[in-house]
N, C-alpha and C positions, 0 to 999 in steps of 0.2 A: 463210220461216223466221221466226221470234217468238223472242223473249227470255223466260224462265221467273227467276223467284225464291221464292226458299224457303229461308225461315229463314237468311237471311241471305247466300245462296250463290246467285250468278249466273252463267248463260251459256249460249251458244245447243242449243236444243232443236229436233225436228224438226216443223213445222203441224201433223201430221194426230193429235195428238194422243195419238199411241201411239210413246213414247220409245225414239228410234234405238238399237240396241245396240253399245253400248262394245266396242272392243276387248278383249279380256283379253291378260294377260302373266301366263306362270307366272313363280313364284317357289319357292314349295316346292310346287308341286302343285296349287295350289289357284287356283280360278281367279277373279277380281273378281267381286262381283254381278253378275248381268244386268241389273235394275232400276237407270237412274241416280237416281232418286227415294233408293233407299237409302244411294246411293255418295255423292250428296249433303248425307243426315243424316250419314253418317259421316266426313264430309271438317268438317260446320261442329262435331261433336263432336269434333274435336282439340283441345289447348291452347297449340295453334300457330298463326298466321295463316299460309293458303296462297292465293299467287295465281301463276296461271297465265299465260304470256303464250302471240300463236302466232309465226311465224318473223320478222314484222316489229316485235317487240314491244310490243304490243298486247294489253292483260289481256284474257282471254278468259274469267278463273272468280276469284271472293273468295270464300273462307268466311268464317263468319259471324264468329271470331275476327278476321280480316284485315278486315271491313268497321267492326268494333270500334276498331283499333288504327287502321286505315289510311283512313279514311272518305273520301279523295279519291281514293282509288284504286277507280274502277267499272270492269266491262265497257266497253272504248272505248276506257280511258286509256292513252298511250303511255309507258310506264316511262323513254323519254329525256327527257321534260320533266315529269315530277311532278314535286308540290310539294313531295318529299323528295330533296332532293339528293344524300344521301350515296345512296340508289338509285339515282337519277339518273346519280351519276358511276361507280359500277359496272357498270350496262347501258352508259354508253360505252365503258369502258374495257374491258369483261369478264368484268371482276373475278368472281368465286365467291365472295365476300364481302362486306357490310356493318356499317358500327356507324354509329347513331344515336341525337341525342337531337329527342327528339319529343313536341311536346305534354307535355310534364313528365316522358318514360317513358324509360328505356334500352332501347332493340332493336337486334336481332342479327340479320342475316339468310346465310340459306345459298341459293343458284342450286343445282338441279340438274336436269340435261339430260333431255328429254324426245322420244319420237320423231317424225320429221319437223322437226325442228329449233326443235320451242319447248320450254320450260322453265318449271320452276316455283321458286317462292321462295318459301322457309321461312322465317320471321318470328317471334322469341318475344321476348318481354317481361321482360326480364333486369336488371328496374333493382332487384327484390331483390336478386337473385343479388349485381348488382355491389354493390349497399349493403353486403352482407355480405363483400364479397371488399375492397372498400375499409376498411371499417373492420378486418378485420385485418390489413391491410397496416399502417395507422394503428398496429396496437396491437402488432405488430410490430417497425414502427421508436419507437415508444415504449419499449418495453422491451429494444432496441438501444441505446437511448440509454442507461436507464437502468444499461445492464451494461455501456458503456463509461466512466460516470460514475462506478459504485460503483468500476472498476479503476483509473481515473485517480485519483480521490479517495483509497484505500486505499493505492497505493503509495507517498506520503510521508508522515510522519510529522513534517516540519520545517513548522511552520506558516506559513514567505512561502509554500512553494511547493503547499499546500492552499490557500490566499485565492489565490493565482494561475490553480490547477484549479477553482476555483469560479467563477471570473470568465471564463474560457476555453471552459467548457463548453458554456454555453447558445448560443454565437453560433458560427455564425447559428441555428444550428435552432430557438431561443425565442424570438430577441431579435433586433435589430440594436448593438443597448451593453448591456453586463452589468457592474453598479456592485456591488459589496460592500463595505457600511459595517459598521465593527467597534470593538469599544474595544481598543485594548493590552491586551493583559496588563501587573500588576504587576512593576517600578517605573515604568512607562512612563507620563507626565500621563495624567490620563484627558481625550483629545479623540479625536472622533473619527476614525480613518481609513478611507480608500475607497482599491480598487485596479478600476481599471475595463477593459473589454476589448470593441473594435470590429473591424469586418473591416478597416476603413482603417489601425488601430492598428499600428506594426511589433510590438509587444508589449504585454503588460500596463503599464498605469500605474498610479503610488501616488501618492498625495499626503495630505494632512492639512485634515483639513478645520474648522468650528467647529459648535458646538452651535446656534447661530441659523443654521447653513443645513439642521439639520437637523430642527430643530423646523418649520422651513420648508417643508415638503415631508410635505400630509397621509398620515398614516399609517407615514411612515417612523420615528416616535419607539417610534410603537406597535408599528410589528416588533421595533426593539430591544429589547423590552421579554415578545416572543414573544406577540405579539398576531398576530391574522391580519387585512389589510385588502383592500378588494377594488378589481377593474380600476380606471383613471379615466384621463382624459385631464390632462394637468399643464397649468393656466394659463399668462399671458403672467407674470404676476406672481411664480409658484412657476419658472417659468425662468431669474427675473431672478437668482435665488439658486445656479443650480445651474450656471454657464456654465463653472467650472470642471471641473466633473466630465463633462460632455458634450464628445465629439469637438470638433475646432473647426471650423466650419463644418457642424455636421450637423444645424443648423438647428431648426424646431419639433418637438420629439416627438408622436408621436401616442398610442399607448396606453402607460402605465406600469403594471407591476405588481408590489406589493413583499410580499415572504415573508420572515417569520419565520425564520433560522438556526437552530433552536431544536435543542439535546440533552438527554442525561439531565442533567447538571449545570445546563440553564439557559441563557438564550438565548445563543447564541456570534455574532451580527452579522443585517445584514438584505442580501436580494438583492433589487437591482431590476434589473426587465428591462424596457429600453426600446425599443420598437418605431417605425419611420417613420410619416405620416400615410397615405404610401400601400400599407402594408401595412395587412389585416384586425386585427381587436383579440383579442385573446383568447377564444377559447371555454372552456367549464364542464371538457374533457379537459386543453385543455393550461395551466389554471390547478392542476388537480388534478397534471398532471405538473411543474409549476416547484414545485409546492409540497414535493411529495415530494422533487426535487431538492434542493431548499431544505435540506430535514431531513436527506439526507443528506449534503451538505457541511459540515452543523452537527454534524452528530459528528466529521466526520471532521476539524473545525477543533476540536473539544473533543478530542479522541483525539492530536491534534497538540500541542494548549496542554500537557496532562497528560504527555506525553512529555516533551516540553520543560523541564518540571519535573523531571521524574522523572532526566533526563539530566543537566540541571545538579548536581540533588541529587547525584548519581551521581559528577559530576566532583570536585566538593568531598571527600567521601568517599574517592575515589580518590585524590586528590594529599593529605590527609591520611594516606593511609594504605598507597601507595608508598613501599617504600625511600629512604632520600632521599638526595640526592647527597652523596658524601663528603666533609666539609670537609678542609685540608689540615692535616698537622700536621706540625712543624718534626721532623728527623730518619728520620723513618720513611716508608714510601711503600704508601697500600694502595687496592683495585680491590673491587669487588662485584659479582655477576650475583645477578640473577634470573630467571626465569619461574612465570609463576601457569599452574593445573591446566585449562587451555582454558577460562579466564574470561574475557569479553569485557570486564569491568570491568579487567582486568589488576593484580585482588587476588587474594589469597588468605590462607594459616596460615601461610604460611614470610616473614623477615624478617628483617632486619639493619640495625642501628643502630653512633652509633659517637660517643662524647662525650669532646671534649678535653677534657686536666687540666693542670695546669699542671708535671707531670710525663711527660705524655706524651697519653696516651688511658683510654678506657673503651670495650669494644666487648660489643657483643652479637647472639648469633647465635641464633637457636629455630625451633621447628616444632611450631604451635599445631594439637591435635586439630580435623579438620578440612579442610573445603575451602569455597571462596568465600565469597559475603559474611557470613556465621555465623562463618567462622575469622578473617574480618579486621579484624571489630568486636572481637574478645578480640586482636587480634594489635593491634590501637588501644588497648588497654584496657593490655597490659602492655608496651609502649613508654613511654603514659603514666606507668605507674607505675613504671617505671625512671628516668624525668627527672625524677620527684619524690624517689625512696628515694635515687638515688645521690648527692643533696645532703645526705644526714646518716649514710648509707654508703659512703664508697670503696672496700672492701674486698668483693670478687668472691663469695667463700665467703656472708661476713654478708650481704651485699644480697641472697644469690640469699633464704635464709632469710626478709628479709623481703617482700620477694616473691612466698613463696610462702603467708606468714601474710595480705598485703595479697588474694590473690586467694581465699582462701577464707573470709575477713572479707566477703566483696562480697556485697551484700544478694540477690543472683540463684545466689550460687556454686553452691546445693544444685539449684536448677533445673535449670541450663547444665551442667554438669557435664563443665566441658570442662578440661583442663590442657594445659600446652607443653615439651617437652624443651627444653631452653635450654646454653645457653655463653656466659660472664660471664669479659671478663677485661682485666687490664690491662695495657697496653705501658707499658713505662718503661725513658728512652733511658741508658745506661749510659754511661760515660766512652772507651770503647774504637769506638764509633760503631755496637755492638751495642744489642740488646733484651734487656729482660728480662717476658716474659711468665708472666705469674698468670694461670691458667683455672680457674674453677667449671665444675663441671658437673650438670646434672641429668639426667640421663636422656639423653645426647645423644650421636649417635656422635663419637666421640674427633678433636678437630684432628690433621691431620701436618704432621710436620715435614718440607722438604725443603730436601737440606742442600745446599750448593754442589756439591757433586762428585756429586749423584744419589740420595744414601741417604735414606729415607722412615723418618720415625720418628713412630707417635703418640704421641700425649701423653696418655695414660689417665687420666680424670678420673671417670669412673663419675658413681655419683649416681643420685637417682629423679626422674620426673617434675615440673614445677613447680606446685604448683594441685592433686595430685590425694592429699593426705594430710597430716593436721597434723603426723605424724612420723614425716615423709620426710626423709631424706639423703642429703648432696648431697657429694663430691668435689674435689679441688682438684689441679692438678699444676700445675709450673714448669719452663720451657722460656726456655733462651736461646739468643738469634738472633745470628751471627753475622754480618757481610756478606757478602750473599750469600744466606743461607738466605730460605727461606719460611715462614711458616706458615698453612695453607691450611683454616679452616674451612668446614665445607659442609654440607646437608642430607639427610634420607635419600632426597629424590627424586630424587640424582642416580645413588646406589648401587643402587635401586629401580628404576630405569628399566626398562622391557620392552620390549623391541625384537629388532634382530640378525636374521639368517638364519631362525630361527623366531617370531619376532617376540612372544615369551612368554622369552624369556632377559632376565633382568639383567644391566645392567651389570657391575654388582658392585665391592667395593673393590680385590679384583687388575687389574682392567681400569681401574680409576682412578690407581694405585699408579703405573702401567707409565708413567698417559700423565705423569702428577706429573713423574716420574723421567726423561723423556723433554723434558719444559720446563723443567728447572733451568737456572739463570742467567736465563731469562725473564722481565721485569718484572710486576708483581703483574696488570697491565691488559692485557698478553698472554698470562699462563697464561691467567686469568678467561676470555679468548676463548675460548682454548685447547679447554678444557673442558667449555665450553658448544656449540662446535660440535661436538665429538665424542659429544656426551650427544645432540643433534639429529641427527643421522647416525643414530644407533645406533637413538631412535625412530622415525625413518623417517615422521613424521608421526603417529605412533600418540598414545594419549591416555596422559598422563604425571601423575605425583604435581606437586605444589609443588616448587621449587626453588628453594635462596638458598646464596651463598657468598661468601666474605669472603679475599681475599689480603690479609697483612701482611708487607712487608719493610723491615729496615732502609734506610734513604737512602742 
């Protein structure tokens, strides 16, 4: 017997020159060529490498792919000691499987059984395949990253704990230390600060650093500055400056890379990410991903700064323009509630003030057209202008009058076009350790009175709105307080309430009356409770007008 090759496909053929005939095996019907000459061209036209072995594994056939891919392996060769070992270790072991890397190629190969006990192995060349299967895996957890980045970055809005998600994030997966330099915000010196984060680290660290260590260290002035620079290895001499900012003990850095924090406002800080010498350096992908990360903790630290502002602003504004706590005044004893209309800022149109005289007091009670911060900037607007009118007016009727000349004198009045039902009045302590109450009114529903023994009397004071006509008229009644009594002014968000069993009923002022009548003898600061829990109950959580109310009782 003689050895035949052709086109790359070897194995034993019969002397006499007229080629033995092949077994057939059906499959669908159809039976193999007769001629191995053809079976031949059609085994080396696959785009598979196949090699045959026989019972004692011993290649017995290559096509012309497999003599390609596999060029040590001839007719002869014994598959337990070729010179591909992951072959190797699956002829010993049995395995029906391989992976290898060979000759620069990814191959995969498949065993399957052949009869009389030898077998053949399928061989293909899968280092595209895997190229492409690796690099979406790569782009994969790239954009895993990045979508736990954007959710970590977006859910604070406090700016330590954005420069803490920015410092947190990249390590390890970018980095092994993640340094964030940044300027304060105003009034804070401008130096600048780093908050850094390692794996060894129990947590972020912050510290403060100077301009000469940062001019120190190329490129990082230029991030500040929303410049973009690229990879580099950091000197013994540019280390000398940075030993604070690096773990301790973590030795030579090897590759640095610093990004721009850059937002729509303007650079918000710089990130560097520092890497070991015995890690790889940066590739063209993942300087393109620190960099996008970069930008996106720069908004989300510009989106924090602005908040930050915005909140402060916010608070100022607010404790300007809260209620404010009652001062005391000698003889008489008074309480106040509020609630604003599910404002988060915890303003609104409704309001109550309350100014000692050296007769007693000055109060006042309204309910500015309006809800949040629109009704509380006019509800600022006519408090102001009450601490100023009632210094050349004491008299309830006359002030509300000028008042209501001051708010339609106001260079925006024809704009805004907003007015406040109001009540204006004065306590003054009597000789008998009663009160004598003077109430203006405009527009506003009527104080009652509740007497010691229960009886509910308002004090009808009429009147028009404040702010919305040059002439409008305004009401006045007089009420005196005996020990004991109450006088309970309030707004109409509490008679307005929608709530109850069908949760569209109003409170109303008989269901006020009742509970009034129900708290006589109660001090000004336990009705107030009183009445506010009961006003809560009734909405049940539902969405409610403004709310403000004023108890006065003699001492």
């Amino acid at each position: 017997m003689t050895t035949a090759r052709r086109g790359g496909l070897a194995g034993p053929v019969s002397g006499g020159g007229q080629a033995s005939r092949p077994r057939t095996r059906r499959s669908t019907g159809a039976a193999l060529p007769a001629d191995s000459h053809l079976a031949r061209e059609l085994l080396d036209g696959l785009a598979e490498a196949v090699v045959t072995t026989d019972q004692a594994g011993v290649v017995t056939l290559v096509n012309a792919m497999a003599a390609e891919l596999l060029p040590e392996l001839v007719p002869g060769t014994e598959l337990s000691g070729c010179p591909l070992p992951e072959l190797a270790g699956a002829v010993r072991d049995g395995a029906d499987t391989f992976d290898a890397e060979h000759r620069g190629r990814r191959l995969r190969g498949v065993r399957r059984a052949l009869a009389g006990g030898r077998c053949a192995w399928y061989v293909r060349d899968v280092t595209e395949e895997q190229a492409r299967t690796d690099a979406l895996l790569v782009e994969r957890s790239r954009t895993a990253f990045l979508a736990q980045a954007g959710s970590r970055l977006g859910l604070s809005l406090h700016r330590e704990q954005t420069l803490r998600a920015a410092a947190t994030l990249p390590v390890p997966y970018l980095a092994d230390v993640a340094v964030v330099v940044n300027r304060p915000p105003p009034p804070a010196e401008d130096v600048p600060h780093w908050i850094r984060y390692a794996e060894d680290d129990p947590g972020p660290v912050a510290g403060v650093g100077d301009w000469g260590m940062v001019e120190s260290v190329p490129g990082l002035i230029e991030a500040l500055d929303g410049d973009v620079t690229d990879a580099s290895p950091w000197l013994d001499a540019e280390l000398a400056e940075l030993t604070e900012v690096l773990p301790e003990g973590f030795g030579r850095p090897g590759t640095v890379l610093i990004s721009p924090m850059v937002s729509a406002g303007g650079p918000a800080g710089a990130l560097v990410l520092v890497r070991r010498p015995g890690r790889a350096g940066f590739d063209q992908r993942e300087i393109e991903l620190a960099r996008e990360f970069a930008a996106r903790a720069g908004a989300a630290l510009a989106a924090a700064e602005l908040y930050g502002e915005q909140a402060h602003l916010a608070r100022v504004l607010q404790n300007s323009l809260l209620p404010p706590e009652l001062p005391p005044v000698p003889g008489m004893t008074l309480a106040g509630g509020y609630r604003a209309a599910g404002d988060r800022l915890r303003i609104g149109g409704d309001f109550y003030d309350l100014f000692p005289t050296a007769q007693g007091a000055l109060f006042a009670l309204g309910d500015v057209c309006g809800k949040g911060v629109g009704a509380a900037v006019l509800t600022g607007r006519v408090r102001q202008s009450l601490q100023t009118l009632r210094l050349v007016e004491p008299r309830p009727l006359e002030l509300m009058e000028l008042l209501n000349r001051a708010l339609l004198d106001a260079p925006d009045a024809a704009r805004r076009a907003q007015f406040t039902t109001l009540l204006l009045g004065t306590l003054t302590r009597e000789p008998d350790g009663g009160l004598l109450a003077r109430v203006a009114g405009g527009g506003h529903p009527a104080p009652l009175v509740v007497r010691a023994d229960g009886r509910i009397e308002p004090a009808r004071v009429g009147g028009m709105p404040v702010g919305a006509l040059a002439a409008a008229r305004f009401g006045q009644a007089e009420v005196r307080l005996a020990p004991g009594d109450l006088l309970v002014a309030y707004t109409d968000g509490v008679t307005e309430a929608r709530g109850g069993p069908t949760e569209l009923e109003m409170f109303g002022e008989a269901r006020l009356r009742q509970a009034m009548a129900s708290g006589a003898g109660l001090p000004p600061r336990a009705l107030v409770d009183r009445l506010l829990q009961l006003v809560d109950e009734w909405l049940d959580g539902q969405v409610h007008d403004d709310i403000a109310m004023l108890v006065v009782a003699p001492a």
